[in-house]
C-alpha positions as CSV (number, residue, x, y, z in Angstrom):
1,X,135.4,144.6,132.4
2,X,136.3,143.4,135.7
3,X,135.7,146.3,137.2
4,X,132.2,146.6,135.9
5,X,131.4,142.8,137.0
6,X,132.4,143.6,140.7
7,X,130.5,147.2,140.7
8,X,127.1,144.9,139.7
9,X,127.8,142.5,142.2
10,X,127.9,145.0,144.9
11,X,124.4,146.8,143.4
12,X,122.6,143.0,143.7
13,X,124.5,142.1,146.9
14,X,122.9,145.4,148.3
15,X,119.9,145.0,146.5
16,X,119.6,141.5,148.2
17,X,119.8,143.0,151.3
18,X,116.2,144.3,151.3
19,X,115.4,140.6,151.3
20,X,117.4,138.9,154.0
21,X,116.2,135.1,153.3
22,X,118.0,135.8,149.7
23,X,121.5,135.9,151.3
24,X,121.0,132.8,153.0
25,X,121.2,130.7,149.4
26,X,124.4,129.5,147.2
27,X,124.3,133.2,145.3
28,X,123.8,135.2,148.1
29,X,126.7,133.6,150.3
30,X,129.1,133.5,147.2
31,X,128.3,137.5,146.6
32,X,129.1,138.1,150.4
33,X,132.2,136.4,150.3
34,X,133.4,138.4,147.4
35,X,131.7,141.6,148.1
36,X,131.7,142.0,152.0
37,X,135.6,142.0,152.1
38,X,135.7,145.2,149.7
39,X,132.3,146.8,151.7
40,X,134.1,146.0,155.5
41,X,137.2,148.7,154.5
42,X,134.6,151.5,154.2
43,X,132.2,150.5,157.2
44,X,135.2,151.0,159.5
45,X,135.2,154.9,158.4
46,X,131.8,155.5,157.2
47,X,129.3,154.7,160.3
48,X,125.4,154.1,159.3
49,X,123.7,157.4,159.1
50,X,121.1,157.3,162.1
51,X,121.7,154.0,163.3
52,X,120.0,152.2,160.2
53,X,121.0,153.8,156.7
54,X,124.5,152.5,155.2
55,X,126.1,154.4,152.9
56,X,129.0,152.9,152.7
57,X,127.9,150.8,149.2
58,X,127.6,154.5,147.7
59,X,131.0,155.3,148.7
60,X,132.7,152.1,147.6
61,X,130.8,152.5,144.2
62,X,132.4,155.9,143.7
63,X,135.8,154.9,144.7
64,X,135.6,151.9,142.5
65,X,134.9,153.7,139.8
66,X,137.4,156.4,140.6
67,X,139.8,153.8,140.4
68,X,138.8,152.2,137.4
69,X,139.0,155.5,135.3
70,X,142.6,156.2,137.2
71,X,143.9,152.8,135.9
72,X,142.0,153.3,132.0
73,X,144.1,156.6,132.0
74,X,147.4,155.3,132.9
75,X,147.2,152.4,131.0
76,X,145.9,154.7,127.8
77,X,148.8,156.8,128.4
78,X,151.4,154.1,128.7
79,X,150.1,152.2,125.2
80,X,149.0,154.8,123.4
């Protein structure tokens, strides 16, 4: 579940990011603290396509998930 909490706030902090004066309120600066830390790892590897077009939220989805369904199948094959 925790997993699926942070993969939504990564889709709104991006989303937010096609309105720049949303960042600049209480939500907005918490999401950035929590989010940007995660999103900075795969900016230093992934460069914007073009100058302007990040994909580097894409990535970081995909590996998140990745990593969620790693950890669902260890964890199902140590319990069960």
């Amino acid at each position: 579940m925790i997993f699926e909490i942070y993969f939504y706030m990564i889709v709104i902090y991006v989303l937010m990011s096609w309105l720049p004066n949303l960042r600049e309120n209480f939500i907005g600066e918490f999401l950035t603290k929590l989010v940007e830390p995660y999103l900075s790892v795969f900016r230093r590897f992934i460069p914007p396509i073009m100058g302007m077009l990040d994909i580097s939220p894409i990535i970081a989805l995909f590996v998140l998930q990745f990593v969620q369904s790693g950890l669902k199948f260890v964890i199902h094959s140590i319990f069960f």
